[in-house]
C-alpha positions in Angstrom: 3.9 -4.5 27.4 6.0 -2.2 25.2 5.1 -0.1 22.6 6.1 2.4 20.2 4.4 5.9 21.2 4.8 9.6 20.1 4.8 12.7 22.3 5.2 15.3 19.3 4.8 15.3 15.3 7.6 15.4 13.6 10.3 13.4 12.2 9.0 9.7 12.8 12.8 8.8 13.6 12.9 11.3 16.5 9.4 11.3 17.8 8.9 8.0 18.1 9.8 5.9 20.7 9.5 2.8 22.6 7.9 3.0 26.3 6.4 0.5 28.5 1.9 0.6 28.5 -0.4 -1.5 29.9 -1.2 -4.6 28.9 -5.1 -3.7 27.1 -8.0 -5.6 27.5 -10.6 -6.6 24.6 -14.0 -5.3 25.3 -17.2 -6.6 23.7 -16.7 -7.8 20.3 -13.0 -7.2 20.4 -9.6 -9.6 20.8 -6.4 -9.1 21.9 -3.7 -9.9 19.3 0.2 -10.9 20.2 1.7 -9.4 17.3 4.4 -11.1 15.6 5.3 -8.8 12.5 4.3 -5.6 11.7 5.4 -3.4 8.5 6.3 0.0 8.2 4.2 2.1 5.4 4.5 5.9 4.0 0.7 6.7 5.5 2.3 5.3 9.2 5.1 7.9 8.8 3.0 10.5 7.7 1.0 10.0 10.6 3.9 10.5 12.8 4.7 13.9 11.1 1.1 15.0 11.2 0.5 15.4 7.4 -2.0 12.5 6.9 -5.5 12.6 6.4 -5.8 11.1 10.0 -4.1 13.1 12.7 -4.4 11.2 16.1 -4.4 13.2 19.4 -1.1 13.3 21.2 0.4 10.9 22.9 -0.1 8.6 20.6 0.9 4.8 19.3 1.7 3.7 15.7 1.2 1.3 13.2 -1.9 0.1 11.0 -1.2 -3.3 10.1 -0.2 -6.1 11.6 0.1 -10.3 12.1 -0.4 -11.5 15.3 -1.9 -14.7 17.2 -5.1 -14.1 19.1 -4.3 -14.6 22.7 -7.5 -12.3 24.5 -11.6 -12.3 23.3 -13.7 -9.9 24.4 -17.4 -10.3 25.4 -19.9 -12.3 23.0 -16.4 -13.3 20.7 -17.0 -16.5 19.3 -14.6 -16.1 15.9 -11.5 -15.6 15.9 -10.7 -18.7 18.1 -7.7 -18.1 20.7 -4.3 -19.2 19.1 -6.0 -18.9 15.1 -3.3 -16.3 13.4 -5.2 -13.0 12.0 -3.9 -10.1 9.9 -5.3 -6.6 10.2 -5.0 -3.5 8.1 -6.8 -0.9 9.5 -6.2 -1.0 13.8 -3.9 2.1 14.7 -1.5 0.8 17.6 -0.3 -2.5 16.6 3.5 -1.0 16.4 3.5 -3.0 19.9 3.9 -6.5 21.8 0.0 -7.1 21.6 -3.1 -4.8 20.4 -6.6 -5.0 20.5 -8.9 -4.2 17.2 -12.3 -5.7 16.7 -12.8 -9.3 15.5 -15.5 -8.4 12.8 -12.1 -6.8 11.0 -9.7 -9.4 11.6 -8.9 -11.8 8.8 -7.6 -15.4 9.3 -4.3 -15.9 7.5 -4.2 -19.4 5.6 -1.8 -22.3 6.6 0.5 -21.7 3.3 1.5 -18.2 4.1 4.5 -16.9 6.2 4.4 -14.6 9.0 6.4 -12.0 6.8 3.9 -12.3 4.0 0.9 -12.3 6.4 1.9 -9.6 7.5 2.1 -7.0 4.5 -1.6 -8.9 3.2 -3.8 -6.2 4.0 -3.0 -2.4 3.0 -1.1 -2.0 -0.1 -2.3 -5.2 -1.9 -6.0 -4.6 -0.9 -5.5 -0.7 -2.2 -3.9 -1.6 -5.2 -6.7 -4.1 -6.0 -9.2 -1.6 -4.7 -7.4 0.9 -7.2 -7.3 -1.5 -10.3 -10.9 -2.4 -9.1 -12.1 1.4 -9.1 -10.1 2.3 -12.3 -13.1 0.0 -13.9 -10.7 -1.3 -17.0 -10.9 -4.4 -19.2 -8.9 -7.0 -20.2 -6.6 -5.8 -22.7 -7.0 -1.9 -21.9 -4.1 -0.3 -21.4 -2.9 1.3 -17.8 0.0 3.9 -17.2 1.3 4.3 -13.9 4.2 6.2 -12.5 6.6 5.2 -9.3 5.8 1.6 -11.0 8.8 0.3 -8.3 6.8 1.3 -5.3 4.6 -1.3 -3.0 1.4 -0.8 -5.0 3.3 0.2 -8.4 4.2 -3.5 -8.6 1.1 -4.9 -7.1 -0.9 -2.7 -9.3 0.8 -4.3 -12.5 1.0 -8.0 -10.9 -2.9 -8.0 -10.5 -3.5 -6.5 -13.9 -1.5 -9.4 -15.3 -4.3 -11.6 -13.4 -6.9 -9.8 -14.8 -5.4 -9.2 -18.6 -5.1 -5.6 -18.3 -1.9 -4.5 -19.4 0.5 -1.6 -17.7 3.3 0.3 -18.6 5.1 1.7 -15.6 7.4 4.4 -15.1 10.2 4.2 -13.1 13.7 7.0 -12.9 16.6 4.6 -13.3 17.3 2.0 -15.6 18.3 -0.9 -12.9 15.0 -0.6 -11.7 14.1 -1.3 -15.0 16.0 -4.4 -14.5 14.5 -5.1 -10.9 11.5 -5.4 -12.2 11.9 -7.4 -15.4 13.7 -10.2 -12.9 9.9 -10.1 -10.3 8.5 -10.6 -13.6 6.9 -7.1 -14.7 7.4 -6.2 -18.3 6.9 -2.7 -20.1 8.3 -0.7 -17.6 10.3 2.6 -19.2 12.5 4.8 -17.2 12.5 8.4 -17.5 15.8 9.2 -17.4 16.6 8.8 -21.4 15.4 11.4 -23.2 13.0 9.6 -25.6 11.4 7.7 -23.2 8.0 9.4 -24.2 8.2 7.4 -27.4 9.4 4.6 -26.0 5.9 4.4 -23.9 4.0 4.5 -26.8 5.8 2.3 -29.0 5.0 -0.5 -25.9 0.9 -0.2 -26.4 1.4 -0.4 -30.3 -0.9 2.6 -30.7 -3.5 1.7 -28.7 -4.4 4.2 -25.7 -3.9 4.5 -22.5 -7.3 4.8 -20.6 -6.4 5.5 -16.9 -2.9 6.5 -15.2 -2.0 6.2 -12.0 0.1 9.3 -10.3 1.7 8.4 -7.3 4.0 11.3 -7.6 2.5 14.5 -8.0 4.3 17.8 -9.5 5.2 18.0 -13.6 5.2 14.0 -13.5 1.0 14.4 -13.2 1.2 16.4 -16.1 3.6 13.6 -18.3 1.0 10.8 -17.2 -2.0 13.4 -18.7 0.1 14.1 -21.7 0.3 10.7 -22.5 -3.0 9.6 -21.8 -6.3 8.8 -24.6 -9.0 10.8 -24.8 -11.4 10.8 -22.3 -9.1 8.6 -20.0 -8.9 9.2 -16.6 -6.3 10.2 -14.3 -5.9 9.2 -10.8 -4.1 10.6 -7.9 -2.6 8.0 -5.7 0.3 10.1 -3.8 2.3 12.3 -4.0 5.8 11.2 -3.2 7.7 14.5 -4.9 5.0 16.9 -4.6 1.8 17.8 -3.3 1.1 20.0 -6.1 -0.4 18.5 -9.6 1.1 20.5 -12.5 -0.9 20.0 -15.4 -2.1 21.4 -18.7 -5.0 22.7 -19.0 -5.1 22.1 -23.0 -4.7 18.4 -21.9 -7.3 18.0 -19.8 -10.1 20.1 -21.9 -8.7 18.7 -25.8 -8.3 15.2 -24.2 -11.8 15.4 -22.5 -9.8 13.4 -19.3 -11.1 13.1 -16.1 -9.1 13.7 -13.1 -10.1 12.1 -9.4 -8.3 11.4 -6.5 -8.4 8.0 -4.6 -7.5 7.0 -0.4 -8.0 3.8 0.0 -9.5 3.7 3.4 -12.3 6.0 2.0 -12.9 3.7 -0.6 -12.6 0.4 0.9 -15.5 2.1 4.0 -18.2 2.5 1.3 -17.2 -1.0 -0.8 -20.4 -2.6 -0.5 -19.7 -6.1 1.8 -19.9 -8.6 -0.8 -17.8 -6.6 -3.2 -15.0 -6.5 -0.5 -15.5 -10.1 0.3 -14.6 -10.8 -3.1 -11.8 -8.7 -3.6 -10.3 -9.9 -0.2 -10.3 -13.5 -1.8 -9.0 -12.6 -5.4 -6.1 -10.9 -2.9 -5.6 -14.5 -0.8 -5.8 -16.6 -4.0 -3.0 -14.2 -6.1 -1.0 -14.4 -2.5 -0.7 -18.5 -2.1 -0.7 -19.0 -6.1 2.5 -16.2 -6.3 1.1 -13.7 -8.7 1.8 -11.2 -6.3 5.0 -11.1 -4.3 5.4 -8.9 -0.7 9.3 -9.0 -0.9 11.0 -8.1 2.4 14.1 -5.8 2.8 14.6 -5.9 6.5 13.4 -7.2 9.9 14.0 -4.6 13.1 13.4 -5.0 16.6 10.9 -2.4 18.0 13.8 -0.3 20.2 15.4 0.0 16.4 12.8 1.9 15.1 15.0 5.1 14.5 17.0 2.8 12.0 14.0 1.3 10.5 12.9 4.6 9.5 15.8 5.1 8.0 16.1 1.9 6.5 12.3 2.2 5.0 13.3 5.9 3.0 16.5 4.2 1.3 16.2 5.0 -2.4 16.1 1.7 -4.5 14.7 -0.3 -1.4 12.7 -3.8 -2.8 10.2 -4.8 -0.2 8.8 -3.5 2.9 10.6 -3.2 6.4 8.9 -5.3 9.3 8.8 -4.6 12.9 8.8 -7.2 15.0 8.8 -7.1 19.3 
Protein backbone atom coordinates (compact mmCIF):
# COMPACT_ATOMS: atom_id res chain seq x y z
CA UNK A 1 0.00 0.00 0.00
CA UNK A 2 1.11 3.67 -0.01
CA UNK A 3 1.60 5.92 2.60
CA UNK A 4 2.66 9.16 3.76
CA UNK A 5 6.01 8.71 5.87
CA UNK A 6 8.68 11.09 7.29
CA UNK A 7 12.49 10.52 7.44
CA UNK A 8 13.27 14.00 9.34
CA UNK A 9 11.32 16.75 11.45
CA UNK A 10 10.87 19.60 9.89
CA UNK A 11 8.62 21.45 7.60
CA UNK A 12 5.61 18.93 7.16
CA UNK A 13 5.61 20.15 3.31
CA UNK A 14 9.23 18.92 2.80
CA UNK A 15 9.49 16.04 5.13
CA UNK A 16 6.77 14.24 4.29
CA UNK A 17 6.34 12.10 1.64
CA UNK A 18 4.50 9.42 -0.01
CA UNK A 19 6.33 5.79 -0.22
CA UNK A 20 5.15 2.38 -0.83
CA UNK A 21 4.78 -0.02 2.88
CA UNK A 22 3.42 -3.17 3.45
CA UNK A 23 0.13 -3.91 3.49
CA UNK A 24 -0.34 -4.44 7.87
CA UNK A 25 -2.10 -7.06 9.36
CA UNK A 26 -4.64 -6.67 12.41
CA UNK A 27 -3.46 -8.60 15.39
CA UNK A 28 -5.76 -9.65 18.34
CA UNK A 29 -8.33 -7.27 19.02
CA UNK A 30 -7.39 -5.03 16.09
CA UNK A 31 -9.01 -4.37 12.33
CA UNK A 32 -7.71 -3.22 9.38
CA UNK A 33 -9.45 -0.05 7.97
CA UNK A 34 -9.43 1.07 3.98
CA UNK A 35 -9.39 4.55 4.59
CA UNK A 36 -11.42 6.81 2.51
CA UNK A 37 -10.90 10.43 3.93
CA UNK A 38 -8.61 11.65 6.27
CA UNK A 39 -8.22 15.46 7.48
CA UNK A 40 -5.29 17.40 8.07
CA UNK A 41 -5.08 19.07 11.73
CA UNK A 42 -2.41 21.62 13.44
CA UNK A 43 -1.41 18.70 16.23
CA UNK A 44 -0.61 16.34 12.79
CA UNK A 45 1.72 19.10 11.52
CA UNK A 46 3.19 19.71 14.64
CA UNK A 47 4.02 16.24 14.80
CA UNK A 48 5.82 16.43 11.65
CA UNK A 49 8.06 19.36 12.92
CA UNK A 50 8.68 17.64 16.23
CA UNK A 51 7.10 20.36 18.52
CA UNK A 52 4.14 18.25 19.86
CA UNK A 53 3.58 16.79 22.96
CA UNK A 54 4.01 13.33 21.14
CA UNK A 55 7.18 13.01 19.20
CA UNK A 56 7.25 9.63 17.24
CA UNK A 57 10.63 7.83 16.46
CA UNK A 58 11.90 8.39 12.98
CA UNK A 59 10.76 7.04 10.20
CA UNK A 60 7.61 7.65 10.87
CA UNK A 61 3.83 7.77 9.25
CA UNK A 62 1.20 10.55 9.77
CA UNK A 63 -2.19 11.33 10.54
CA UNK A 64 -4.62 10.75 13.60
CA UNK A 65 -7.99 10.61 12.30
CA UNK A 66 -9.54 9.05 9.84
CA UNK A 67 -12.89 7.26 7.90
CA UNK A 68 -12.42 4.21 6.49
CA UNK A 69 -14.41 0.78 5.72
CA UNK A 70 -13.31 -2.21 7.77
CA UNK A 71 -11.83 -4.66 5.37
CA UNK A 72 -9.35 -6.96 8.00
CA UNK A 73 -10.28 -8.32 11.90
CA UNK A 74 -7.92 -9.42 14.03
CA UNK A 75 -8.06 -12.37 16.45
CA UNK A 76 -11.21 -12.65 18.89
CA UNK A 77 -12.90 -9.34 16.69
CA UNK A 78 -16.44 -9.78 16.73
CA UNK A 79 -17.52 -5.79 16.37
CA UNK A 80 -16.82 -3.91 13.98
CA UNK A 81 -18.29 -6.21 11.29
CA UNK A 82 -16.21 -6.29 7.88
CA UNK A 83 -17.62 -3.60 5.42
CA UNK A 84 -19.46 -1.41 8.70
CA UNK A 85 -17.77 2.29 8.11
CA UNK A 86 -15.84 3.48 11.37
CA UNK A 87 -14.26 6.82 12.26
CA UNK A 88 -11.16 7.09 14.48
CA UNK A 89 -9.46 9.91 16.24
CA UNK A 90 -6.70 8.85 18.06
CA UNK A 91 -4.68 5.90 15.56
CA UNK A 92 -1.31 7.58 14.31
CA UNK A 93 -0.71 6.28 10.66
CA UNK A 94 -3.97 6.54 8.97
CA UNK A 95 -2.40 9.30 6.41
CA UNK A 96 -2.44 6.00 4.11
CA UNK A 97 -4.45 3.54 1.77
CA UNK A 98 -5.45 1.30 4.86
CA UNK A 99 -4.38 1.29 8.70
CA UNK A 100 -4.84 -0.79 11.51
CA UNK A 101 -6.04 0.71 15.20
CA UNK A 102 -7.89 -1.41 17.69
CA UNK A 103 -11.64 -2.06 17.43
CA UNK A 104 -12.46 -1.19 21.13
CA UNK A 105 -11.67 2.64 19.71
CA UNK A 106 -13.29 2.61 16.54
CA UNK A 107 -16.66 4.25 16.24
CA UNK A 108 -19.47 3.27 13.68
CA UNK A 109 -20.43 6.31 11.71
CA UNK A 110 -24.38 6.51 11.19
CA UNK A 111 -26.15 6.07 7.77
CA UNK A 112 -27.06 10.01 7.57
CA UNK A 113 -23.55 11.16 7.55
CA UNK A 114 -21.09 11.74 4.62
CA UNK A 115 -17.77 10.44 4.27
CA UNK A 116 -16.35 14.10 4.44
CA UNK A 117 -18.20 14.77 7.65
CA UNK A 118 -17.31 11.27 9.10
CA UNK A 119 -14.34 12.00 8.67
CA UNK A 120 -13.55 15.36 10.78
CA UNK A 121 -16.26 13.54 13.78
CA UNK A 122 -13.72 12.68 16.15
CA UNK A 123 -10.82 15.30 17.21
CA UNK A 124 -11.79 18.77 17.13
CA UNK A 125 -15.54 18.30 17.90
CA UNK A 126 -14.90 15.71 20.71
CA UNK A 127 -12.13 18.41 22.20
CA UNK A 128 -14.25 21.20 21.87
CA UNK A 129 -17.04 19.34 23.66
CA UNK A 130 -14.53 17.86 26.07
CA UNK A 131 -13.42 21.71 26.51
CA UNK A 132 -16.97 23.24 27.00
CA UNK A 133 -17.55 20.03 29.12
CA UNK A 134 -14.40 20.71 31.42
CA UNK A 135 -14.97 24.51 31.51
CA UNK A 136 -18.07 23.24 33.91
CA UNK A 137 -20.44 26.35 32.87
CA UNK A 138 -24.25 26.78 32.91
CA UNK A 139 -26.73 27.72 30.87
CA UNK A 140 -26.75 31.27 30.44
CA UNK A 141 -23.04 31.91 31.77
CA UNK A 142 -21.10 33.74 29.69
CA UNK A 143 -17.86 32.28 27.64
CA UNK A 144 -15.01 34.38 25.93
CA UNK A 145 -12.86 32.77 23.46
CA UNK A 146 -10.27 33.99 21.11
CA UNK A 147 -9.30 32.57 17.41
CA UNK A 148 -13.35 32.06 17.49
CA UNK A 149 -12.93 31.27 13.43
CA UNK A 150 -10.75 28.21 14.09
CA UNK A 151 -12.03 24.41 13.97
CA UNK A 152 -12.95 24.24 17.67
CA UNK A 153 -13.53 28.22 18.01
CA UNK A 154 -16.75 27.55 16.01
CA UNK A 155 -17.53 24.23 17.47
CA UNK A 156 -16.95 25.56 20.84
CA UNK A 157 -19.70 28.32 20.33
CA UNK A 158 -22.11 25.93 18.16
CA UNK A 159 -22.27 23.40 21.23
CA UNK A 160 -22.75 26.14 23.73
CA UNK A 161 -25.77 27.31 21.67
CA UNK A 162 -26.96 23.54 22.44
CA UNK A 163 -26.34 23.79 25.85
CA UNK A 164 -27.57 27.62 26.46
CA UNK A 165 -24.24 28.86 27.34
CA UNK A 166 -23.47 31.87 25.55
CA UNK A 167 -19.95 33.00 23.82
CA UNK A 168 -18.43 35.89 22.55
CA UNK A 169 -15.61 35.22 20.20
CA UNK A 170 -12.77 37.04 19.05
CA UNK A 171 -11.73 37.09 15.73
CA UNK A 172 -8.89 39.85 13.69
CA UNK A 173 -10.85 40.85 10.70
CA UNK A 174 -14.13 42.04 10.22
CA UNK A 175 -15.18 39.49 7.22
CA UNK A 176 -14.76 36.95 9.47
CA UNK A 177 -17.02 38.64 11.44
CA UNK A 178 -19.29 38.18 8.62
CA UNK A 179 -18.23 34.41 7.99
CA UNK A 180 -19.44 33.58 10.96
CA UNK A 181 -22.72 35.49 11.37
CA UNK A 182 -23.71 33.61 7.84
CA UNK A 183 -22.76 29.63 9.82
CA UNK A 184 -24.90 31.11 12.31
CA UNK A 185 -22.58 32.32 15.26
CA UNK A 186 -23.60 35.60 16.79
CA UNK A 187 -21.41 37.95 19.24
CA UNK A 188 -18.34 37.61 17.60
CA UNK A 189 -16.11 41.08 17.82
CA UNK A 190 -12.99 41.64 15.86
CA UNK A 191 -10.02 43.12 17.28
CA UNK A 192 -8.94 45.11 14.75
CA UNK A 193 -11.22 48.46 15.75
CA UNK A 194 -9.89 50.11 18.39
CA UNK A 195 -12.94 49.92 20.84
CA UNK A 196 -13.48 46.52 20.48
CA UNK A 197 -12.91 46.02 24.29
CA UNK A 198 -16.14 47.82 24.87
CA UNK A 199 -17.74 46.40 22.30
CA UNK A 200 -17.27 42.81 24.12
CA UNK A 201 -18.76 43.96 27.01
CA UNK A 202 -21.59 45.85 25.79
CA UNK A 203 -22.60 42.08 24.07
CA UNK A 204 -22.95 40.33 27.83
CA UNK A 205 -25.04 43.38 29.09
CA UNK A 206 -22.79 43.48 32.20
CA UNK A 207 -22.83 40.22 33.16
CA UNK A 208 -19.30 38.45 33.41
CA UNK A 209 -17.42 36.36 31.72
CA UNK A 210 -16.58 33.19 33.69
CA UNK A 211 -14.05 31.19 31.62
CA UNK A 212 -12.02 32.22 28.37
CA UNK A 213 -10.69 30.16 26.06
CA UNK A 214 -6.96 31.14 24.62
CA UNK A 215 -6.03 29.46 21.66
CA UNK A 216 -3.45 32.06 20.92
CA UNK A 217 -1.06 32.69 23.45
CA UNK A 218 1.27 36.01 23.72
CA UNK A 219 -0.49 39.67 24.90
CA UNK A 220 -3.89 38.13 23.46
CA UNK A 221 -3.83 35.71 26.89
CA UNK A 222 -3.54 38.73 28.76
CA UNK A 223 -6.75 40.72 26.78
CA UNK A 224 -8.95 37.43 27.48
CA UNK A 225 -7.69 37.83 31.49
CA UNK A 226 -8.40 41.47 31.31
CA UNK A 227 -11.65 40.97 30.30
CA UNK A 228 -12.62 38.20 32.41
CA UNK A 229 -15.04 38.24 36.05
CA UNK A 230 -13.60 37.58 39.15
CA UNK A 231 -12.64 34.32 39.98
CA UNK A 232 -13.21 33.11 36.30
CA UNK A 233 -11.02 30.89 34.85
CA UNK A 234 -8.79 30.99 31.99
CA UNK A 235 -7.86 28.17 29.75
CA UNK A 236 -5.03 27.57 27.48
CA UNK A 237 -6.07 25.78 24.37
CA UNK A 238 -2.99 26.70 21.84
CA UNK A 239 -1.01 28.79 21.02
CA UNK A 240 -1.18 29.71 17.40
CA UNK A 241 1.02 33.20 17.75
CA UNK A 242 2.97 32.41 20.69
CA UNK A 243 4.04 29.99 23.04
CA UNK A 244 4.47 32.48 25.64
CA UNK A 245 1.38 33.71 27.92
CA UNK A 246 1.86 37.44 28.60
CA UNK A 247 -0.31 38.30 31.43
CA UNK A 248 -0.75 40.71 34.34
CA UNK A 249 -0.09 39.75 37.38
CA UNK A 250 -2.58 42.48 39.00
CA UNK A 251 -5.21 40.58 36.85
CA UNK A 252 -4.77 37.37 37.93
CA UNK A 253 -4.23 38.15 41.96
CA UNK A 254 -7.31 41.34 42.03
CA UNK A 255 -9.40 39.10 39.72
CA UNK A 256 -8.80 35.93 41.98
CA UNK A 257 -8.73 33.95 38.25
CA UNK A 258 -7.60 30.72 37.74
CA UNK A 259 -5.40 29.74 34.98
CA UNK A 260 -5.05 25.84 33.62
CA UNK A 261 -4.03 24.43 30.55
CA UNK A 262 -6.11 21.74 28.64
CA UNK A 263 -4.77 18.79 25.70
CA UNK A 264 -7.41 17.01 24.86
CA UNK A 265 -6.03 13.59 24.49
CA UNK A 266 -4.90 13.89 28.27
CA UNK A 267 -8.31 14.63 29.09
CA UNK A 268 -10.37 12.51 27.05
CA UNK A 269 -7.66 9.24 28.65
CA UNK A 270 -8.87 9.91 32.20
CA UNK A 271 -12.89 10.74 31.13
CA UNK A 272 -14.45 8.17 33.08
CA UNK A 273 -16.24 5.58 30.34
CA UNK A 274 -19.66 6.49 30.74
CA UNK A 275 -18.93 10.22 30.74
CA UNK A 276 -17.25 9.78 27.27
CA UNK A 277 -20.03 7.58 26.06
CA UNK A 278 -22.26 10.35 26.59
CA UNK A 279 -20.41 13.04 25.28
CA UNK A 280 -19.62 10.91 22.15
CA UNK A 281 -23.57 10.81 21.57
CA UNK A 282 -24.39 14.53 22.42
CA UNK A 283 -21.40 14.92 19.43
CA UNK A 284 -23.45 12.27 16.82
CA UNK A 285 -26.87 13.82 17.72
CA UNK A 286 -25.53 17.76 17.21
CA UNK A 287 -23.74 16.10 13.88
CA UNK A 288 -27.00 14.56 12.01
CA UNK A 289 -29.46 17.35 13.60
CA UNK A 290 -26.78 20.31 12.06
CA UNK A 291 -25.95 22.23 15.15
CA UNK A 292 -22.49 21.72 14.31
CA UNK A 293 -21.14 22.01 10.82
CA UNK A 294 -17.46 20.32 9.67
CA UNK A 295 -17.24 22.61 6.53
CA UNK A 296 -14.65 21.39 3.91
CA UNK A 297 -12.25 23.68 1.99
CA UNK A 298 -10.45 21.15 -0.08
CA UNK A 299 -10.00 17.39 -1.07
CA UNK A 300 -6.11 16.35 -2.06
CA UNK A 301 -4.77 13.16 -3.25
CA UNK A 302 -2.09 11.79 -0.93
CA UNK A 303 1.05 12.45 -3.57
CA UNK A 304 -0.33 16.24 -3.09
CA UNK A 305 0.39 16.52 0.31
CA UNK A 306 3.08 19.35 -0.19
CA UNK A 307 0.08 21.43 -1.50
CA UNK A 308 -2.28 20.39 1.09
CA UNK A 309 0.00 21.74 3.59
CA UNK A 310 -0.06 24.58 2.07
CA UNK A 311 -3.53 24.78 1.35
CA UNK A 312 -4.33 23.90 5.28
CA UNK A 313 -2.05 27.28 6.58
CA UNK A 314 -3.99 29.68 4.17
CA UNK A 315 -5.17 32.66 6.29
CA UNK A 316 -9.10 32.97 6.14
CA UNK A 317 -9.38 29.09 5.29
CA UNK A 318 -13.37 27.80 6.28
CA UNK A 319 -13.16 24.07 6.90
CA UNK A 320 -10.70 21.44 7.11
CA UNK A 321 -8.55 19.99 4.20
CA UNK A 322 -9.13 16.09 3.62
CA UNK A 323 -6.75 13.56 2.34
CA UNK A 324 -7.93 11.10 0.50
CA UNK A 325 -5.78 7.86 -1.42
Amino acid sequence: MRAIVQHQFGDPAKVLTVEERPLPEPGPGQVRVRTLYSPIHNHDLWTARGTYGFKPELPARAGTEAVGVVEALGEGVESPAVGQRVVTGGTFGVWAEAFVASASGLIPVPDGLSDETASQLVAMPFSALSLLDFLDVEPGDWILQNAANGAVGRLLAQFAATRGVNVVGLVRREADVAELADAGIRHVVATAHDDWRRAVTELTGGAPFVAAVDSVGGESSGDLLHLLGEGGTLVSFGAMGSDAMTVSSGDLIFKQATLKGFWGSKVSAAMPADKRGALFGELIQAALSGAITLPVSGVYLLDDIADAVHASGRPGRVGKVLLRP
